[in-house]
N, C-alpha and C positions, 0 to 999 in steps of 0.2 A: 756608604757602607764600609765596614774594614774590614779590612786584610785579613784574613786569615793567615792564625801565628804559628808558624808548625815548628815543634821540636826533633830537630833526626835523630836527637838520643831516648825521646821518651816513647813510649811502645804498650799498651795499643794506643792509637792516633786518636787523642782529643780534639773535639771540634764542639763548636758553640752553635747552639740551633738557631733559626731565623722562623719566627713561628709566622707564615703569610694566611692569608684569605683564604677561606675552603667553603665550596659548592657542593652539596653531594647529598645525596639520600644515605638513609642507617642502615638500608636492606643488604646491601652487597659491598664491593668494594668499591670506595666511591667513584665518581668522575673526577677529576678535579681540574680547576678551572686557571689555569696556567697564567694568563693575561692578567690576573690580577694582585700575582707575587709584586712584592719590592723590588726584586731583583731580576734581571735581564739573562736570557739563556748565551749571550757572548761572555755573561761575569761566569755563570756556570763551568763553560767547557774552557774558559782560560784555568778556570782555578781545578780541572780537569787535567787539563794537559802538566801544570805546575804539582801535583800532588802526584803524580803519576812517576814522575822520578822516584821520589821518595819513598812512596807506597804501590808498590807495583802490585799489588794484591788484592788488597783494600780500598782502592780510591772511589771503586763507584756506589759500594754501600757505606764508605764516610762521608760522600757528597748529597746521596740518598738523603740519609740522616737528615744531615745540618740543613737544607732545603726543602726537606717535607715530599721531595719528587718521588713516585713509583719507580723501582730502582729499573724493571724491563723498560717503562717508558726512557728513562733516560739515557738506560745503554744504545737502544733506537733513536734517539733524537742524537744522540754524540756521534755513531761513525755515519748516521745519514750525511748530519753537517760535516762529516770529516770527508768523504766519499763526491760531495760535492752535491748530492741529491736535494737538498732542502736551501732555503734562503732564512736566514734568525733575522724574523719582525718581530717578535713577542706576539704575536697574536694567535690564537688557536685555529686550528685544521681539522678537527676532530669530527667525523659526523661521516656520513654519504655527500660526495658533491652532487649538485643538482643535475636531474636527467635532461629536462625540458626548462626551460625559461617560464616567467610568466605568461607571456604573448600566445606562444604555444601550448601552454595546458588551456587555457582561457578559448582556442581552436580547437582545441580538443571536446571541451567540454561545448562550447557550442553544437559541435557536427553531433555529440552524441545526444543532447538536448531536440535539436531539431529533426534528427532521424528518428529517433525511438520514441524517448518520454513525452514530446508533443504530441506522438502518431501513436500513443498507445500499444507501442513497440514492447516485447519482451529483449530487459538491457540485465548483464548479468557480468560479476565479473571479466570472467571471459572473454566478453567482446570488448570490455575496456582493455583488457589485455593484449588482444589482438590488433585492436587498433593502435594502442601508445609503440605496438613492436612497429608496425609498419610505418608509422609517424618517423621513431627510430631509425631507421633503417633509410628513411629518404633523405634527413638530415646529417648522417654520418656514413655515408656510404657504405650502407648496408652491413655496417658493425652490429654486432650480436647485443641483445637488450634481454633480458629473460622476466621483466616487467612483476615482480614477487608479488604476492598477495601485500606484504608491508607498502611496498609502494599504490598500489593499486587500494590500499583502505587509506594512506595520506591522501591522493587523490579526490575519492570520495568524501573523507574530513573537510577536505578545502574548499569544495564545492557544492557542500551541505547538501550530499546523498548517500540516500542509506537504500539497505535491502527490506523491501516491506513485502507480506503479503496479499497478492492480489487477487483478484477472479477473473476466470477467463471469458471473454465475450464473444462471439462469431460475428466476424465484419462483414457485414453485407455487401452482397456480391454487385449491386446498385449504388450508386455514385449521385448525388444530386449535387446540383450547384447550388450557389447562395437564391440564384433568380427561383430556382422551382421550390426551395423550403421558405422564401418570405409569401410565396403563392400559395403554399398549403397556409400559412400565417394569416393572413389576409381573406381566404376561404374561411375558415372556422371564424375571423369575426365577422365576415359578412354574414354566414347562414345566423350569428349566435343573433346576433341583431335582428335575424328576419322571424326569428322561431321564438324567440329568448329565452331565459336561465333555465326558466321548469321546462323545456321541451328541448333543450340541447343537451347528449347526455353520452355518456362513454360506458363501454364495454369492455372487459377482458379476464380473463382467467388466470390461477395459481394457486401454485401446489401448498397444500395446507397440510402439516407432518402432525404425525398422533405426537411425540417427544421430537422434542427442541434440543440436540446435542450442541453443547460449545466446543469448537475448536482447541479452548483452550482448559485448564483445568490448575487447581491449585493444591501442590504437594510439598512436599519434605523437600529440603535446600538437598542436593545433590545425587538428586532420581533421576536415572536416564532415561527411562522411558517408563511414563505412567501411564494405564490404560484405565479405560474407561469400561464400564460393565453396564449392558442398560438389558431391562428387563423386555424390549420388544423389538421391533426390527428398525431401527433410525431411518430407513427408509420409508417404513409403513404410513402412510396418509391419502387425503384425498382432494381431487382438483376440485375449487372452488369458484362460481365465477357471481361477480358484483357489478352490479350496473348505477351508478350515481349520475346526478343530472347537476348545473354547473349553480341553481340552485341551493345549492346544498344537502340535496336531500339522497337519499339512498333506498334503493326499491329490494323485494325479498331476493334475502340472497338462491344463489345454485349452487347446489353439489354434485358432479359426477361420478360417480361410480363406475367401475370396473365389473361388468357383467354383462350376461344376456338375458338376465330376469329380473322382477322387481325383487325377487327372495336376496337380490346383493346390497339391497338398502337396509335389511330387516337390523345388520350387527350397529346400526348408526342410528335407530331409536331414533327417529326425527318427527318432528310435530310440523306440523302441514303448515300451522299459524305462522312459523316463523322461516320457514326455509321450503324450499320446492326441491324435492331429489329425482336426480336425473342418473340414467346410467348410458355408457356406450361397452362396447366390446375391447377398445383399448382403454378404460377411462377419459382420453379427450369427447373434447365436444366436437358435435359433427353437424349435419344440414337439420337434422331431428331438433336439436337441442337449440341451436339458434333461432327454428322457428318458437322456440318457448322463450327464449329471451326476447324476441320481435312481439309478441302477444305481450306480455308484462307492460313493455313499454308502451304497445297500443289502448292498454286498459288506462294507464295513467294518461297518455294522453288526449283521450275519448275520441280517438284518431283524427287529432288536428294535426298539421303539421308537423314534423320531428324530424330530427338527425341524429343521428348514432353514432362516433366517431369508435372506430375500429383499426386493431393491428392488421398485417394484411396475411393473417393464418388462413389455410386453405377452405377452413368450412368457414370462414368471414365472407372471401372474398368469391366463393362459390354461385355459379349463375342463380342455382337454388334459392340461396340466400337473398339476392341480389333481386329476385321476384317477388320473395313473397314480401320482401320488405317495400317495395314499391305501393303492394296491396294494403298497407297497414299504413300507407302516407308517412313513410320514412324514409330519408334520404341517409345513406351511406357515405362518410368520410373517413378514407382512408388515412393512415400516419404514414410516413416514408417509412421503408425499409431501411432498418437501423437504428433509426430513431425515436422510436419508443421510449428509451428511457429518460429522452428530453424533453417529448411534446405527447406524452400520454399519461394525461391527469393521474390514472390510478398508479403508473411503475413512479409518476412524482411524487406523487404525496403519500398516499392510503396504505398499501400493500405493507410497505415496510413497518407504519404505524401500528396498522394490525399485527404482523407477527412481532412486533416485539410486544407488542400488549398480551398476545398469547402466549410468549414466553413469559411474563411477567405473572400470568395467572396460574400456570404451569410451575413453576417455581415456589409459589406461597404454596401448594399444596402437597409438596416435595419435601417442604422443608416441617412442615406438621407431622406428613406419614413418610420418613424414609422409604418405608416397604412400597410405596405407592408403586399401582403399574395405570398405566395412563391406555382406555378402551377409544375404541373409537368413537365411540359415544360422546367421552369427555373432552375428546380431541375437535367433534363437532360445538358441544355445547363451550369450550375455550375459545373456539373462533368466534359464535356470536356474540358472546360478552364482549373479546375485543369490538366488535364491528359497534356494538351498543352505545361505546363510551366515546365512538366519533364524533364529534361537533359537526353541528354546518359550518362553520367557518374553517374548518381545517379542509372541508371539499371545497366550498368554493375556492381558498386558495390556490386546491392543485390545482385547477383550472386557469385561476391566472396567472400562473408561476411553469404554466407549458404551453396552453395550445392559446392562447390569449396572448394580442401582442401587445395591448394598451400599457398593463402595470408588470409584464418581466422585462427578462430581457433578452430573450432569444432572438428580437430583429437583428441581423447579421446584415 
C-alpha cells in the first residue's frame, strides 16, 4: 500500500480513498466488518499519529474518509490502543462476549429438560432466568448477571424451544409404578380374550358445547385485540356419555341433562330411536344413570359374560354400581388414576374425532347462514351425525392403540 503524500502548503488535506469490503444491511447505519479491509489498524493509527503534526484538526475525519472507518469507531479504537486498553490483531470484537460456554448451557438445558418439560412441568421464561442467574452466580462468585429476555430467547433459539400453548391437566394424587400399569395391561387382555371383542367394552362421558368457539380468529394485520361475538353462551352444552365395545361397534348414545324433571329434556327434541336422555341435578351421571348404562350393555349382551372398562369417577366406582353390575354378569375394570388419556379407548381415539367432526358440521352451516344461532337441539342432532360417520375400524383402533398390549405400545 502507499504512502500517503501530504502537502503542508496545500489546504484542505487531500487524501486518496481506499475502497475495502462492506457487510451491512440498507436499514440503518451499517455494521462494518473491519477484518476484511486491505489494511491493518497499526497502518491506521501510524498514519494517525504522522498526519496529527500536520493537521491537528482534521486528521480523524481525513483518515475516516480515506478508509471508509466510522469516524466515533475510530476515535475509540485510536486512544483505547493509545491508553494501552486494547491489543491490534485485525480481528473484530464487536458483539456480547459469551455468558456460559457451551458445556454449561447444554447443563442447563438438560436440568431444565428433565425437571419440567419431561415432567409436564410449567417452564416459562422466568425460571430459565432464574436459573442461568444462579448458574451465574456459582461460577463467578456471585457476580451480578441480569439474564435479558435477548439472552434468554438466544438460548431458546439454540435449543430449539419455543413458547406454545398448553392445557392444563390435574396430576393424580396416585403414583403407580411400571409393575402395576403392565398389570392393568395384561388384565384387559386376559379378560379381552375370555369375554372377546363384542362383549369387552368401555364407558365414559363428555361435555358436548351447543357452539364450538376457536381460540383463535382471523383479522386485519395490526388489531390488538379482536373480539369474538357469539350469539349463545360458549359455555352452553350437555354431557354426553357413549359406550363402544372393542368390536367396533357402538351402542345408543346418553345424554344428561341438568334437572329435576323430565320437562329439562323437552329444549333437546330427542327421539328415543336414537339416543336415551337422562338427567341428574348437577348434569353428571350418577348411581341412577349407570344403572341405564349397565342394562344397555346387558341387552346387547343377553347377559353373557362382560366387562366394562371404566375411569374411576365416583358414581363408576360406587358400591351401588359395583352390585348391580355383578347382577347383569359384568365385571368392572378400572384405568389408573391419571391415566385415561393413555389407556382409555374413547379419551384415545373417539372423543376428539367427534368434536371435531361436530365442529366441522357446525361450521358448513355458519358459513351458509351467518345469522345462524345454533339450539340445543342442533347441538344434539351435530353430535350424532359426528358419532354416525365413525367407522369400526377407527374403534377398534382405540382399543389397540390403549388398553391392548399386543399391537401399541404402551408396554413400559
Amino acid at each position: 500500500m502507499e504512502n500517503l503524500e501530504i502537502i503542508k502548503n496545500e489546504s484542505p488535506l487531500i487524501v486518496k480513498r481506499y475502497i475495502r469490503k462492506k457487510k451491512f444491511t440498507i436499514i440503518r447505519r451499517p455494521y462494518k466488518a473491519y477484518n476484511n479491509a486491505l489494511w491493518t489498524w497499526d497502518t491506521v493509527f501510524n498514519e494517525i499519529d504522522n498526519l496529527k503534526l500536520i493537521h491537528p484538526n482534521n486528521f480523524f475525519s481525513s483518515i475516516s474518509i480515506k478508509y471508509g472507518i466510522v469516524i466515533s469507531t475510530l476515535k475509540n479504537k485510536y486512544y483505547d490502543f493509545k491508553n494501552n486498553k486494547i491489543i491490534i490483531d485485525n480481528k473484530e470484537h464487536r458483539g456480547h462476549k459469551r455468558i456460559f460456554n457451551n458445556t454449561v448451557e447444554l447443563n442447563m438445558f438438560t436440568f431444565l429438560k428433565n425437571n419440567f418439560i419431561d415432567k409436564n412441568e410449567m417452564l416459562c421464561n422466568e425460571l430459565i432466568k432464574l436459573h442461568s442467574i444462579e448458574i451465574f452466580k456459582t461460577l463467578n462468585n456471585n457476580k451480578i448477571f441480569k439474564a435479558s429476555t435477548g439472552w434468554c430467547t438466544g438460548f431458546k433459539n439454540k435449543f430449539k424451544l419455543s413458547t406454545v400453548r398448553c392445557s392444563i391437566s390435574r396430576k393424580a394424587t396416585t403414583l403407580y409404578n411400571k409393575l402395576e400399569l403392565n398389570s392393568f395391561l395384561k388384565l384387559c387382555d386376559e379378560k379381552h380374550k375370555l369375554v372377546g371383542s363384542n362383549y369387552f367394552f368401555n364407558f365414559d362421558e363428555t361435555k358436548n358445547n351447543n357452539i364450538n368457539v376457536s381460540k383463535t380468529t382471523i383479522h386485519i394485520k395490526g388489531t390488538d385485540n379482536a373480539k369474538i361475538y357469539v350469539k349463545n353462551s360458549e359455555k352452553e352444552g350437555v354431557t354426553a356419555g357413549l359406550i363402544i365395545n372393542a368390536a367396533g361397534e357402538i351402542l345408543k348414545p346418553i345424554i344428561i341433562a341438568k334437572g329435576k324433571t323430565k320437562k329439562c329434556l323437552n329444549k333437546y327434541k330427542l327421539n328415543n330411536d336414537n339416543i336415551i336422555g337422562t338427567y341428574s341435578n348437577n348434569g353428571w351421571i350418577n348411581n341412577g344413570i349407570m344403572k341405564v348404562v349397565l342394562d344397555l350393555i346387558n341387552i346387547k349382551t343377553n347377559n353373557n359374560k362382560a366387562c366394562l372398562l371404566l375411569d374411576q369417577f365416583n358414581a363408576h366406582t360406587s358400591e351401588s354400581t359395583k352390585e348391580y353390575a355383578a347382577t347383569k354378569n359384568i365385571e368392572l375394570i378400572f384405568i389408573p388414576k391419571g391415566y385415561t388419556y393413555k389407556y382409555q379407548p374413547l379419551d384415545v381415539g373417539i372423543f376428539s374425532i367427534i368434536k371435531q367432526k361436530s365442529k366441522s358440521i357446525w361450521r358448513k352451516e355458519k358459513i351458509k347462514n351467518t345469522n345462524l344461532k345454533i339450539t340445543n337441539a342442533d347441538a344434539i342432532k351435530h353430535f350424532l351425525t359426528a358419532i354416525g360417520e365413525l367407522t369400526s375400524e377407527i374403534i377398534k383402533k382405540s382399543f389397540t392403540n390403549s388398553c391392548f398390549m399386543k399391537q401399541n405400545n404402551n408396554i413400559l
